[in-house]
C-alpha positions as CSV (number, residue, x, y, z in Angstrom):
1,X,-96.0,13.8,124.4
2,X,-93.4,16.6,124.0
3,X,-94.1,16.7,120.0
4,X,-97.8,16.9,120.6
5,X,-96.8,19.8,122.8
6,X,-95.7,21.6,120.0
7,X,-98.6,21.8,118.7
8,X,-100.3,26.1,118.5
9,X,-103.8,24.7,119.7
10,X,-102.0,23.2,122.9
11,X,-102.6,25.4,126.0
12,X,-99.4,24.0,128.2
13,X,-100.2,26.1,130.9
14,X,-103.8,24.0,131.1
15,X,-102.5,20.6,131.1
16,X,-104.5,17.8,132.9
17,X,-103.3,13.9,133.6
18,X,-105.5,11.1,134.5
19,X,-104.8,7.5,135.0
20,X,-106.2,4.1,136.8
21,X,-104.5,1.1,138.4
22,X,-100.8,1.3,136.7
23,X,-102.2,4.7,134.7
24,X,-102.7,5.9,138.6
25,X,-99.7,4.9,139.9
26,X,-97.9,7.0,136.8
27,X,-99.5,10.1,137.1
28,X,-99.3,9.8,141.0
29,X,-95.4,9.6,139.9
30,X,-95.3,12.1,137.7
31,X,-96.6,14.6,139.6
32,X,-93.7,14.4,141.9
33,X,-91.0,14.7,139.2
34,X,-92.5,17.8,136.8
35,X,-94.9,20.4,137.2
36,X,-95.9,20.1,133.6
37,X,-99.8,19.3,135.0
38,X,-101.9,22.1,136.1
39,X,-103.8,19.1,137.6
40,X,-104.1,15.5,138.6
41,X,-106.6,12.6,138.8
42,X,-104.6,9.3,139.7
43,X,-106.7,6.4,140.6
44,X,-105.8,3.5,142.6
45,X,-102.2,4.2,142.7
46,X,-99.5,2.5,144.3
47,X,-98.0,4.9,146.6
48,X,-95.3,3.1,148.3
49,X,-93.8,0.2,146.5
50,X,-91.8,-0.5,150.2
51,X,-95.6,-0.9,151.6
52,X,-97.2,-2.7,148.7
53,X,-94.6,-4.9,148.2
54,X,-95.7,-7.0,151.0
55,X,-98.9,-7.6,150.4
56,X,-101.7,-9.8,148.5
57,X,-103.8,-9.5,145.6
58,X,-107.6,-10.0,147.9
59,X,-109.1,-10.6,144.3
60,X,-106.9,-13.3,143.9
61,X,-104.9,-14.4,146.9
62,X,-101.3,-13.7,145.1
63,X,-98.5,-12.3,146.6
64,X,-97.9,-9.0,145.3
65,X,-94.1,-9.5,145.5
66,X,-93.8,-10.5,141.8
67,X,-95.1,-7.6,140.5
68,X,-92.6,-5.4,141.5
69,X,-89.8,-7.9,141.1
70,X,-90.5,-9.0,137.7
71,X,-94.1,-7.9,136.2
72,X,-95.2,-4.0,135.9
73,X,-92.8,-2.7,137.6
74,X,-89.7,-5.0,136.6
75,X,-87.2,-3.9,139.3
76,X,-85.6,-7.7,138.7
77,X,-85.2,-8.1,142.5
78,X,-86.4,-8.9,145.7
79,X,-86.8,-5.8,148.0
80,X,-84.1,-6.8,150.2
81,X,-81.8,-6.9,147.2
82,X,-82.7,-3.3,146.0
83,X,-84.1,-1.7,148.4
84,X,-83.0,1.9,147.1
85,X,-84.8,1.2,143.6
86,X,-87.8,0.6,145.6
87,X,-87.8,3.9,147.1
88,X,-86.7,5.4,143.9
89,X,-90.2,4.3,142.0
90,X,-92.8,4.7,145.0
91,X,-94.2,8.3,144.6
92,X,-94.4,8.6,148.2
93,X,-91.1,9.6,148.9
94,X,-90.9,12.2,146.3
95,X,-94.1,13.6,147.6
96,X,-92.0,17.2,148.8
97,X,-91.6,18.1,145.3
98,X,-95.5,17.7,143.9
99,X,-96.9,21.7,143.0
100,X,-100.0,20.0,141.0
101,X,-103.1,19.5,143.1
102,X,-104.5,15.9,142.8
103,X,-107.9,14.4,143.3
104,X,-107.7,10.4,144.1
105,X,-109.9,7.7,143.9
106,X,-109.2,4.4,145.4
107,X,-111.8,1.9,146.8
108,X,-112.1,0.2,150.3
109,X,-112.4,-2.9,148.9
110,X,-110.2,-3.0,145.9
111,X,-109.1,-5.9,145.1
112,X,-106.2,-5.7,143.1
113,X,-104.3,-2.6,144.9
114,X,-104.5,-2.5,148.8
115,X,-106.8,1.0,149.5
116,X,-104.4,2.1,151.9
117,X,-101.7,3.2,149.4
118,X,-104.2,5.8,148.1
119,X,-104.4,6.5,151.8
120,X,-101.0,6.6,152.2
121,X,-100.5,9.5,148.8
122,X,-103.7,11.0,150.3
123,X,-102.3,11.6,153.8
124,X,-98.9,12.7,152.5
125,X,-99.7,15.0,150.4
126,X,-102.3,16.8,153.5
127,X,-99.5,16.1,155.4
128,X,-97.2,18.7,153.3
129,X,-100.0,21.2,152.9
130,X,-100.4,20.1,149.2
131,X,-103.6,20.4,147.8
132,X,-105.4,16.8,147.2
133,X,-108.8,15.3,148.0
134,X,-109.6,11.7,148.3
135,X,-112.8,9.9,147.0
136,X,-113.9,6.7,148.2
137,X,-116.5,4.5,147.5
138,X,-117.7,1.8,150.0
139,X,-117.7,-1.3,149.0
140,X,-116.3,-0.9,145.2
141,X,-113.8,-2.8,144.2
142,X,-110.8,-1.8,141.7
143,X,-113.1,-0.3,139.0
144,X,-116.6,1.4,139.7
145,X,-119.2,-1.0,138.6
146,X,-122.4,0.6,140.5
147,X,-123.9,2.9,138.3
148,X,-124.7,5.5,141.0
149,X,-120.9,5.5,142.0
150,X,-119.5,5.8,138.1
151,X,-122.5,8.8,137.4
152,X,-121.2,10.5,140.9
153,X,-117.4,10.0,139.9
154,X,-117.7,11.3,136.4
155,X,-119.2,14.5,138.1
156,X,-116.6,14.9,140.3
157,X,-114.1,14.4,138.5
158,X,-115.2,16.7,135.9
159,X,-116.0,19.5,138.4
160,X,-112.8,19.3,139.6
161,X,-110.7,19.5,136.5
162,X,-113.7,22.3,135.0
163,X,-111.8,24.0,137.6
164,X,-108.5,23.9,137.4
165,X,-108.4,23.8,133.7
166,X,-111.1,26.1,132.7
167,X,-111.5,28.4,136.2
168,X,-115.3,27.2,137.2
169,X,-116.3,27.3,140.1
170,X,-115.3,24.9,143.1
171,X,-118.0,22.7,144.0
172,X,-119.0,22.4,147.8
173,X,-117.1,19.0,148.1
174,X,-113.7,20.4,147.3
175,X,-113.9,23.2,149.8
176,X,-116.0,21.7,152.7
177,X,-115.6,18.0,152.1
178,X,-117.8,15.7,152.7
179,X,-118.3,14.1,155.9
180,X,-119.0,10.1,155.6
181,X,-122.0,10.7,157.3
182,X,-123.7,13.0,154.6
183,X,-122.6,10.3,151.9
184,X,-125.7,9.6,149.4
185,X,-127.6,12.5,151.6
186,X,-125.5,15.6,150.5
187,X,-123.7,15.0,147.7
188,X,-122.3,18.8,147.9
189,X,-122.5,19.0,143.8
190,X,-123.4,22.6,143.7
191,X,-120.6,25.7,144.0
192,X,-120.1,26.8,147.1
193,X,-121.1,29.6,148.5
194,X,-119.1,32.5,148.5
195,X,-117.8,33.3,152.1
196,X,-119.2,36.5,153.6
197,X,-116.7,39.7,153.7
């Protein structure tokens, strides 16, 4: 990456990183180690590897243990055994140093990365008076397969980095919310309103 940076046409000041499942759980760790990004869009990330780590696939009923021990993230030992490395790989705990707002989507019924640790990034970063929203969408599962939830994300996701990267507008959803009750009723698409002087 730091040799495409070189390149003239490169704006570095109006850098963007997005990534889902493992991709999400990188950018969700980048973010708390440089302020390269002007903006982030991780997606089902692990958060907290101390959290994670003791849970269990629902798609398939496997223990997530041997993922962090010896698949993705290869720490070669039982939490017990490391627990500092652990620590040292979950975003969560680096969360003081993030200065790039993040948008993050996780599922309530993902199946392959327990919804909570978006939850847990989510809350953290409020928590520090960081900029982040969370987007959820019932029912999914680790990927977006309803059409109606993909066409909605790819908006979203696009009006939110239109804006940090190009300086449009914020739509209504970033600076009101949206309340779960207004879900599929007020999508909150459109800019928002100007407030009145």
């Amino acid at each position: 990456m730091l040799k495409l940076l070189e390149n003239t046409w490169i704006d570095r000041s109006r850098l963007g990183i997005v990534g889902h499942s493992w991709g999400g759980y990188q950018t969700a760790y980048l973010i708390t180690q440089t302020d390269l990004f002007k903006t982030a869009v991780p997606g089902a990330p692990v958060a907290n590897m101390t959290s994670a780590y003791g849970g269990i696939r629902w798609g398939t009923g496997l223990s997530r243990q041997a993922q962090y021990e010896h698949t993705q993230s290869r720490i070669g030992a039982t939490i017990w055994e490391k627990p500092i490395q652990y620590i040292e790989n979950s975003p969560l705990f680096y969360l003081p140093n993030v200065k790039t707002p993040a948008l993050i989507m996780h599922n309530d019924e993902d199946d392959a990365v327990p919804w909570y640790q978006g939850i847990e990034l989510y809350l953290g970063l409020k928590r520090l008076g960081k900029p982040a929203w969370m987007v959820n969408y019932n029912t999914e599962k680790h990927g977006l397969r309803v059409r109606k939830n993909q066409k909605d994300w790819t908006i979203r996701m696009w009006q939110y980095i239109d804006h940090y990267l190009k300086d449009a507008p914020a739509p209504q959803w970033m600076e009101e919310g949206l309340p779960m009750i207004e879900k599929g009723i007020n999508q909150r698409l459109l800019p928002a309103m100007p407030a009145d002087n």
